[in-house]
C-alpha positions as CSV (number, residue, x, y, z in Angstrom):
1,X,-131.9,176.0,45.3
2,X,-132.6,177.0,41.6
3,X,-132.0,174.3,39.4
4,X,-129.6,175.7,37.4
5,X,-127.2,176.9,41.1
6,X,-123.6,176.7,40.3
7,X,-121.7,175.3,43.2
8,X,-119.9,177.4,45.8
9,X,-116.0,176.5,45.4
10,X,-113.5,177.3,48.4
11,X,-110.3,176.6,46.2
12,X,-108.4,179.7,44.5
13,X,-107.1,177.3,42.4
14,X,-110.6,175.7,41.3
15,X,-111.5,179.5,40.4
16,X,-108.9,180.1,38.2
17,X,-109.6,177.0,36.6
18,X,-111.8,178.8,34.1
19,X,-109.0,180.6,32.6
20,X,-107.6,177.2,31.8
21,X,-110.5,176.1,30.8
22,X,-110.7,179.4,28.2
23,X,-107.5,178.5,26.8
24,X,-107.7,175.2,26.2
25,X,-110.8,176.1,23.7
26,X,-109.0,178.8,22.5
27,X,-106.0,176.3,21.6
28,X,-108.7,174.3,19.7
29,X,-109.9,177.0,17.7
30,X,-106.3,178.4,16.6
31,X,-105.5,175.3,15.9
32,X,-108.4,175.0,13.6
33,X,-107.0,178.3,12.0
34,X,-103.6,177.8,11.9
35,X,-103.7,174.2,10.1
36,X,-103.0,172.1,13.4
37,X,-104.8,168.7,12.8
38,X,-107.3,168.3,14.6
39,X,-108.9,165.3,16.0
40,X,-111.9,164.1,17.8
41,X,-111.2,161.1,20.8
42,X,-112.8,159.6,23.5
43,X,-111.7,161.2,27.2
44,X,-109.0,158.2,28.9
45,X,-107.3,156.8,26.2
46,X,-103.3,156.2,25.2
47,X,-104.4,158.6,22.3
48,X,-104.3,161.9,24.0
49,X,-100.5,162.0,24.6
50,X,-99.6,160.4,21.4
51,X,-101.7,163.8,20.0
52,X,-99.9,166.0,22.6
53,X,-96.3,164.3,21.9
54,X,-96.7,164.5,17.9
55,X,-98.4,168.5,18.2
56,X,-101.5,167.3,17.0
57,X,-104.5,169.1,19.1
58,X,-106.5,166.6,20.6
59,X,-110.7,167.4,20.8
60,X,-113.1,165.5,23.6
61,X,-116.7,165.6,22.5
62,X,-117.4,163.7,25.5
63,X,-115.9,166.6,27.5
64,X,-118.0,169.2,25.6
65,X,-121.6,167.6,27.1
66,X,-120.8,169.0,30.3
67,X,-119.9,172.2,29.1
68,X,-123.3,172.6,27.6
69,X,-124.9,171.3,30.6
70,X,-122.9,174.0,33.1
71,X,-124.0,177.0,29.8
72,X,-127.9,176.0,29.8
73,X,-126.9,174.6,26.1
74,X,-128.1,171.1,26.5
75,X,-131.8,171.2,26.3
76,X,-131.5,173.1,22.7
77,X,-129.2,169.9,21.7
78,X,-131.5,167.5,23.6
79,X,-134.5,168.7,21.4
80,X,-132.5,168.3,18.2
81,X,-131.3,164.8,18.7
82,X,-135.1,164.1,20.1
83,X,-136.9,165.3,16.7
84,X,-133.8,163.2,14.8
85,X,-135.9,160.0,17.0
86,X,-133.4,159.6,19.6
87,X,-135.1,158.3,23.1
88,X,-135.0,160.6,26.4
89,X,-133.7,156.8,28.0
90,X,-130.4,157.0,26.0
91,X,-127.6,158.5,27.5
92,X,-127.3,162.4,28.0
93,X,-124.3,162.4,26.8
94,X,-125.0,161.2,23.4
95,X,-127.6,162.9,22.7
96,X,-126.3,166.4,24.0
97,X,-123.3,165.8,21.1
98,X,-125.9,164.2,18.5
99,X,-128.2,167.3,18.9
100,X,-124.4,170.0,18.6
101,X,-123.4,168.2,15.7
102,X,-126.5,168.6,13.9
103,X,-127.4,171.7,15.2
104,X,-125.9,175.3,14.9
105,X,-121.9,174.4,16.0
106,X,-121.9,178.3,17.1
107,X,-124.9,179.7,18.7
108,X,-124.6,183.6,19.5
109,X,-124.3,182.9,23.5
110,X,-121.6,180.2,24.0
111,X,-118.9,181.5,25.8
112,X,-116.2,179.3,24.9
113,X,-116.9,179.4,20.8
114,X,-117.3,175.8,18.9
115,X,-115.6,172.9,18.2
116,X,-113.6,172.8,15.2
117,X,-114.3,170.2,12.9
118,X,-112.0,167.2,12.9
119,X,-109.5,166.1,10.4
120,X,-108.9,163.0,12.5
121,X,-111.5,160.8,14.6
122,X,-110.5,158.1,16.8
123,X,-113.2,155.7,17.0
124,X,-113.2,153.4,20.1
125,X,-113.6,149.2,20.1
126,X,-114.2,149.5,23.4
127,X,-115.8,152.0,26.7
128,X,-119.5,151.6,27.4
129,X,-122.1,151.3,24.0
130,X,-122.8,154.8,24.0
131,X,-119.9,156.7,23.5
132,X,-118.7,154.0,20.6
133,X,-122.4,155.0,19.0
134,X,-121.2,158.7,19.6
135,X,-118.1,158.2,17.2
136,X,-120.0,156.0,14.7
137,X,-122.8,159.5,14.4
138,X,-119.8,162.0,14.2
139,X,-117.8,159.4,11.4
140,X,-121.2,159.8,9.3
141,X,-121.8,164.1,10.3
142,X,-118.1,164.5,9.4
143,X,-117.0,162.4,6.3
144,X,-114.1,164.1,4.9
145,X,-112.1,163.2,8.5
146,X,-109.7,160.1,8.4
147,X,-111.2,158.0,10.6
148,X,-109.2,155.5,12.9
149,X,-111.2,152.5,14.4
150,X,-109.5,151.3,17.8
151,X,-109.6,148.1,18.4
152,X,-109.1,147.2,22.3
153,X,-110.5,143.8,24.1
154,X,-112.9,145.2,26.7
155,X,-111.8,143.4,30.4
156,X,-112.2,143.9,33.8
157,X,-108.7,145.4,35.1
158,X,-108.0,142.4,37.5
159,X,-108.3,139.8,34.1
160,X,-105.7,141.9,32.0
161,X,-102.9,139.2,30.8
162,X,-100.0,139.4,29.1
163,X,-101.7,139.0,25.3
164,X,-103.7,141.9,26.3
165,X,-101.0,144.4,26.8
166,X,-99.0,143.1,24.2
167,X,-102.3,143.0,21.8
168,X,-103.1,146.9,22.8
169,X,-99.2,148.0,22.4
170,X,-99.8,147.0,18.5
171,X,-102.7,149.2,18.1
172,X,-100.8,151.9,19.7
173,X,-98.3,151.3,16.9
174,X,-100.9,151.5,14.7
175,X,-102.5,154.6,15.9
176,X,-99.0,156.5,15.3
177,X,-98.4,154.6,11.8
178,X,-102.0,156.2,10.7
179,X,-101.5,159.7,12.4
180,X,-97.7,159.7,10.3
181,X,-99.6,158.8,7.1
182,X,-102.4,161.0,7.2
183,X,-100.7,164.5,8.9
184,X,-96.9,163.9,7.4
185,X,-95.6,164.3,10.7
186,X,-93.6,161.9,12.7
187,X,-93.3,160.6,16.2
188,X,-90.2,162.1,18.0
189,X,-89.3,158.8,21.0
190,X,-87.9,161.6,23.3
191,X,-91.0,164.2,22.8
192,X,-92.9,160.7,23.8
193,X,-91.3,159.5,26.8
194,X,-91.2,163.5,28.0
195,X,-95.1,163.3,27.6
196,X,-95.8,160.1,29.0
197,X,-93.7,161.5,32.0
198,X,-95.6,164.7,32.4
199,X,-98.8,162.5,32.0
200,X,-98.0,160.5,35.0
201,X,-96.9,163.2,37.3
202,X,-100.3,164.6,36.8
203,X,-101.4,161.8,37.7
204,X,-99.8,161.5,40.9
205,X,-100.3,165.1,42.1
206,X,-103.7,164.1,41.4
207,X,-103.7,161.1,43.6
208,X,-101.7,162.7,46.4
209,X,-104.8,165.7,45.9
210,X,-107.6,163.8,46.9
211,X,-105.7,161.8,49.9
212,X,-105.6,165.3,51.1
213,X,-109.8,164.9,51.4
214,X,-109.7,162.0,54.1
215,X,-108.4,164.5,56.6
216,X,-111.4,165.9,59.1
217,X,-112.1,168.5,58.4
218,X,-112.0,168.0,54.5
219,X,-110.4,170.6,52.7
220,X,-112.1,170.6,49.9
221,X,-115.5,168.6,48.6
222,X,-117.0,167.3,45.5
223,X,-118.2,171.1,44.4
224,X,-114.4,171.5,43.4
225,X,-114.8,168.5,41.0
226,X,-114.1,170.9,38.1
227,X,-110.4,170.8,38.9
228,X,-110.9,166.8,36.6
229,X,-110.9,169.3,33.6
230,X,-107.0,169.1,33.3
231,X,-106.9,165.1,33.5
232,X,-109.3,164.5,30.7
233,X,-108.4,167.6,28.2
234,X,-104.6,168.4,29.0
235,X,-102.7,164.7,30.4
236,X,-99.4,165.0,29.1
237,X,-99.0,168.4,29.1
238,X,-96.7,170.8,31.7
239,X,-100.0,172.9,31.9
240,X,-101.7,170.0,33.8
241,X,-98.9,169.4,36.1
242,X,-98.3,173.4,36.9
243,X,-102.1,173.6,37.7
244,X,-102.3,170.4,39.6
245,X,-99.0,171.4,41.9
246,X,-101.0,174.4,42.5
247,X,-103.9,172.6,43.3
248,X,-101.9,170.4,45.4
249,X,-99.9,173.0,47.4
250,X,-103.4,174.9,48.3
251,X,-104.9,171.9,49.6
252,X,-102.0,170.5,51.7
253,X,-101.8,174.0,53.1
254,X,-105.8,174.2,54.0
255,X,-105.5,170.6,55.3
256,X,-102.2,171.3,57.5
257,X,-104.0,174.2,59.0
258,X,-107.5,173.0,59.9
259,X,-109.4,174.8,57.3
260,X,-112.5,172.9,56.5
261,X,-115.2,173.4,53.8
262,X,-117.9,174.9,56.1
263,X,-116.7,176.1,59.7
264,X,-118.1,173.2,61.7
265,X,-118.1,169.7,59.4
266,X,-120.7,167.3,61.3
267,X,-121.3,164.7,58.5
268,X,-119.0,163.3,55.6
269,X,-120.7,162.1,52.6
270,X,-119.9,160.2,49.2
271,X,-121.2,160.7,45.9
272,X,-121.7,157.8,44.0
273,X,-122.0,158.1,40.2
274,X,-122.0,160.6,37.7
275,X,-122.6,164.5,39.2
276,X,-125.4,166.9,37.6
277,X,-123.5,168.7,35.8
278,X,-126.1,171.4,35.0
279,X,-126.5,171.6,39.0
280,X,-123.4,171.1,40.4
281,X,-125.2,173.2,43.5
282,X,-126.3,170.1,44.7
283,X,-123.0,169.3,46.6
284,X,-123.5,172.4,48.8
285,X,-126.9,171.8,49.7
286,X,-125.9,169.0,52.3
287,X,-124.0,172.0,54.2
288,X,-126.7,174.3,55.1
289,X,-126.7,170.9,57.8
290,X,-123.1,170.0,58.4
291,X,-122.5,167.7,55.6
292,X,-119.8,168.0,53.3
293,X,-119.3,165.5,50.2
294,X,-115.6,164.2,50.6
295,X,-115.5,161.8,48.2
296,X,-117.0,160.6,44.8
297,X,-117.2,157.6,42.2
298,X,-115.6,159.7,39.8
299,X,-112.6,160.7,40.9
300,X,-111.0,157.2,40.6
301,X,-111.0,157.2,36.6
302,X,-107.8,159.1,36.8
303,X,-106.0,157.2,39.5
304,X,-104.0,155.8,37.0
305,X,-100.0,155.6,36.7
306,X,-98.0,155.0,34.2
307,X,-94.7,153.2,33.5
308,X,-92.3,156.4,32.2
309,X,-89.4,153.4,31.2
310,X,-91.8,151.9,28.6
311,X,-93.9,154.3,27.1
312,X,-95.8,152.4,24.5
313,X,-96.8,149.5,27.1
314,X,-98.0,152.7,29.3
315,X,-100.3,154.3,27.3
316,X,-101.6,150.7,26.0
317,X,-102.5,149.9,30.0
318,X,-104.1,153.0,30.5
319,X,-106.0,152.6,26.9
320,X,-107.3,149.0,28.2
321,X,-107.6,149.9,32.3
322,X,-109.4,153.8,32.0
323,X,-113.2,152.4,31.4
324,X,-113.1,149.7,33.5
325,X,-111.9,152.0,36.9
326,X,-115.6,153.4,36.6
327,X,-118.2,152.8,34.1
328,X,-117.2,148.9,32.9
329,X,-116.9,147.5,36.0
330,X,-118.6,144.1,37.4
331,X,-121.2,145.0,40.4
332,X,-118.8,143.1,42.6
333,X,-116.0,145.1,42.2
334,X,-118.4,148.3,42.4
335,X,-119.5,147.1,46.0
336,X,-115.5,146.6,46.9
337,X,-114.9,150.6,45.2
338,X,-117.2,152.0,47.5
339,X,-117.0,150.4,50.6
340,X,-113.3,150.6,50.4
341,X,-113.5,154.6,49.8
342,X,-116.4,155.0,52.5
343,X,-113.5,153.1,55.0
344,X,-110.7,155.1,53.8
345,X,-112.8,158.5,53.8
346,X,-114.5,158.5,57.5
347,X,-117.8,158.3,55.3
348,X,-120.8,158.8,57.8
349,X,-123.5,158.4,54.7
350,X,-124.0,157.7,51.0
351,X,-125.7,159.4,48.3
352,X,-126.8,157.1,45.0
353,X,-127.3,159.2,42.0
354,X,-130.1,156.7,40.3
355,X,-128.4,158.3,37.2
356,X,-131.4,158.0,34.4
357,X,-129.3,157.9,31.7
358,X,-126.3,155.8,32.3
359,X,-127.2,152.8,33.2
360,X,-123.7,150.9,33.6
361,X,-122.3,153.0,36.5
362,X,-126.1,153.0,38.3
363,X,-126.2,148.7,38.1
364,X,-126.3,147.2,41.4
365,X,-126.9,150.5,43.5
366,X,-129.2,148.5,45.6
367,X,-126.6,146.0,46.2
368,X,-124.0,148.7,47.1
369,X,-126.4,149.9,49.4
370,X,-127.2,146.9,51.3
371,X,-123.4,145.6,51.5
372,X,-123.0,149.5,53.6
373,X,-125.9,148.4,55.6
374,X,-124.8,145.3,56.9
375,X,-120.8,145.8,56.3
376,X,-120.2,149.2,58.1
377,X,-123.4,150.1,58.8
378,X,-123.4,153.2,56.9
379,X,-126.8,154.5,55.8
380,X,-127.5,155.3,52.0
381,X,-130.4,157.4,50.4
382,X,-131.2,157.1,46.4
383,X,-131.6,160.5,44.6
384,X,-133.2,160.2,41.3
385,X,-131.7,162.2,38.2
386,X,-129.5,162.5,35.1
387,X,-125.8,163.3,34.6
388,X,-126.8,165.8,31.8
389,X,-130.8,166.1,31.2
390,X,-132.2,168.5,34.0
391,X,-135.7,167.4,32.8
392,X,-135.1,164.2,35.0
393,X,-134.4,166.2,38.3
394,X,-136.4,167.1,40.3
395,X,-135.0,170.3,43.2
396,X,-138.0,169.5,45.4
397,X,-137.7,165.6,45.3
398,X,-134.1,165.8,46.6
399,X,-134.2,168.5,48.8
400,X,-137.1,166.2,50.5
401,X,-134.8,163.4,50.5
402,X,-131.9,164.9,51.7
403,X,-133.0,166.7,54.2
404,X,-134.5,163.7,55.4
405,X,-130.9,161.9,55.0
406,X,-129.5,164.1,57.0
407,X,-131.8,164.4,59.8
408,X,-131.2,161.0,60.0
409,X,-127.4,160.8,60.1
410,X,-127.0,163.7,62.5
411,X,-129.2,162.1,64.9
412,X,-127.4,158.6,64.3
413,X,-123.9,160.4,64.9
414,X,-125.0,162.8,68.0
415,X,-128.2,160.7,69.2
416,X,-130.2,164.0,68.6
């Protein structure tokens, strides 16, 4: 397995997910051209169809990391923010957008162009440290953009009260107050609730998607995780829900007629954490054995519905509930994610991605990995490695391990 492998996807639909993929950048450029504000926002946020319902064009530098992970683009930015005295310990993400920012926006061999510079960056009060250091860098490498500072209480989902919401509906007021002033244009109610309505059917076809992955055998695994792309860049849009009810329809079909990943699935696995994105080959190197990765951490950030009769009090739930489905959760509630998706999934084993570089969704690994143990007595293994910096991965050390991993399962499942 190179380290560099891109992953082997089943799906038609994940396919032709590049050509959406293509268009949404192209939409950012021509927006860029054409006089479209632009601006720059974290990926889960009430901001994205306020953007959408106001035809603003809405950018996600967080989104952009992975890009330059999947092109080979990461290690150029990785040695610019280095030289600038930013640690290899800080998180990949960071320092991948650091080193774009400050390096050549452009470069000759990116496929999908650049980023266009924001008019309009909306700086987050809340998420993990890194991404709110990510804004503060891009406020000072872009001055002449109207900046916004969000201000959101930062709580675990099951302590959200009344004076929260109503505390994060007035900064969504205040978002659309400061997008009126600074682009002239003005927030139509009906464009809004149609948004917020197309948002949460997305999310609901994506919710009714991955049920379709706790039938045996799985008809799709985590190597399709691309298909996310739509629910971080384009929530709110009809292009999200068209490609999604593709998505959807392809699955249930694959599912209702016995069409697995690989022809014979022996073992199901789950992904906890953040996946390489530089190597997403590493989800089809369980196969070559039988195993097949059904489920993942990640896919939970966008189970997340919204109220369509209230739109405002929507988009300020999802603005204070997105972070804390994943990354800002307590280790408790991590434990109860995982073992309730292992039940729910038919999961024979676990892989923990000892992610180097973000530390708050790799806390308490050890913890998840003896509640398995002695809860459903599923086995785990620990793969060491980095959402974004392939520097920290290492192909032999994991192929070791899981091999290993799956020696072991296979003989605790057929007592071979």
């Amino acid at each position: 397995m190179e380290k560099t492998k891109k992953s082997t996807k089943r799906l038609k639909t994940a396919k032709a997910l590049n050509q959406v993929v293509a268009e949404y950048y192209l939409e950012c450029t021509d927006a860029a051209k054409t006089g479209k504000p632009v601006g720059w926002m974290p990926p889960m946020n009430g901001a994205i169809e306020i953007f959408y319902a106001m035809d603003l064009q809405p950018v996600f530098p967080e989104n952009w990391s992975p890009v330059c992970a999947a092109f080979g683009l990461a290690p150029k930015n990785f040695e610019i923010s280095e030289g600038m005295g930013y640690s290899r310990d800080l998180c990949g993400y960071l320092r991948n957008l650091i080193g774009y920012v400050y390096g050549p926006m452009d470069p000759a061999d990116m496929p999908l162009g650049r980023l266009p510079d924001p008019d309009i960056i909306i700086s987050p009060g809340g998420g993990c440290i890194p991404v709110m250091k990510i804004f503060h860098v891009l406020e000072q490498r872009f001055p002449n953009a109207k900046v916004f500072s969000a201000d959101l209480p930062q709580i675990a989902v099951g302590e959200i009260k009344k004076h929260h919401i109503e505390y994060a509906v007035s900064e969504i007021h205040r978002l659309v107050d400061f997008l009126c002033e600074v682009t002239g244009r003005k927030l139509n109610y009906d464009k809004l609730m149609e948004t917020v309505i197309l948002s949460d059917q997305a999310c609901a076809l994506w919710d009714e998607i991955m049920s379709f992955r706790k039938y045996v055998p799985t008809p799709f695994s985590a190597a399709e995780i691309g298909i996310m792309f739509v629910m971080v860049t384009r929530q709110g849009t009809r292009t999200a829900v068209e490609f999604l009810t593709r998505v959807r329809d392809e699955v249930k079909e694959r599912a209702k007629n016995h069409t697995g990943v690989i022809p014979d699935e022996k073992i199901r696995l789950f992904w906890d954490n953040i996946p390489l994105w530089y190597n997403l080959g590493v989800f089809n190197y369980f196969e070559k054995m039988g195993g097949v990765v059904v489920a993942e951490t990640y896919s939970a950030a966008w189970s997340l519905r919204l109220d369509t009769d209230h739109p405002f009090k929507a988009l300020a739930l999802k603005s204070l509930m997105s972070y804390p489905l994943v990354s800002c959760v307590s280790i408790e509630r991590r434990k109860e994610m995982v073992v309730n998706a292992c039940r729910e999934y038919a999961i024979d084993g676990v892989v923990l991605h000892r992610n180097k570089s973000c530390v708050p969704i790799t806390l308490g690994q050890m913890d998840i990995k003896r509640k398995l143990e002695e809860e459903l007595g599923i086995p785990s293994v620990i793969i060491d490695a980095d959402h974004m910096d392939e520097r920290n991965f290492s192909v032999a050390q994991f192929q070791t391990r899981a091999d290993a991993f799956m020696e072991m399962l296979l003989d605790k499942k057929f007592g071979r």
